[in-house]
N, C-alpha and C positions, 0 to 999 in steps of 0.2 A: 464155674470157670473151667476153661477149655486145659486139659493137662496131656500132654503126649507122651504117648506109649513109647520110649526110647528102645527098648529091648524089640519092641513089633517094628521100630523103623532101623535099626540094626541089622534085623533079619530079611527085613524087604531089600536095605541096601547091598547084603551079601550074598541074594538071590540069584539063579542061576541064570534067571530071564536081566536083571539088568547083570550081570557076567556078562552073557551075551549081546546083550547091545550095546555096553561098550565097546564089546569088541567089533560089533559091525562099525562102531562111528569111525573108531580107530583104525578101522580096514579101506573103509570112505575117504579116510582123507591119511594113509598113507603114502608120503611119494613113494616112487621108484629106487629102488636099491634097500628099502629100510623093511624091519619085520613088527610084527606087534606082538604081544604078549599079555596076556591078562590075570592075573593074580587074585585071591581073595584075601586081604588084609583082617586087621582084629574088628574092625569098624563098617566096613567098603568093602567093595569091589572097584579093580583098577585095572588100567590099562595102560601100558605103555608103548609108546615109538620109538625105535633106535636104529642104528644107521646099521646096515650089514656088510655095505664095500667101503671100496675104499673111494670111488667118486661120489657115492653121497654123504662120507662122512666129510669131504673137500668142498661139495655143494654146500652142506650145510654151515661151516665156517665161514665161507662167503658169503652166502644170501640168509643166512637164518630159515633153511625151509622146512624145517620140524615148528619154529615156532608159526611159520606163515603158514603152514597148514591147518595148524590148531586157531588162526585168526588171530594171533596176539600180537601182529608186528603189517 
């Protein structure tokens, strides 16, 4: 029986190479005005999008384009 190495996919998820390609997706499909951010969490690696002015934090209450960039809307 197939049993997965949790501690090896841990380490793979907090790896610098997927650090980094988060951060490229979330560079890909950030709009205009907003910055990203990547963190290593207990678990993961993350990325984050957040608005930096003040017309994409306006855009964004209007149209949802943090979420329309990520394809969720």
């Amino acid at each position: 029986m197939f049993e997965l190495d949790r501690e090896g996919v841990r380490e793979l998820l907090r790896s610098a190479e997927v650090t980094a390609m988060l951060e490229a997706e979330a560079r890909a499909r950030c709009p205009e005005g907003c910055s990203v951010n990547t963190y290593t969490g207990r678990n993961r690696a993350n990325a984050e999008i957040k608005t930096e002015t003040g017309e994409a934090y306006q855009a964004n209450l209007e149209r949802n384009t943090l979420l329309k960039a990520l394809g969720k809307k």
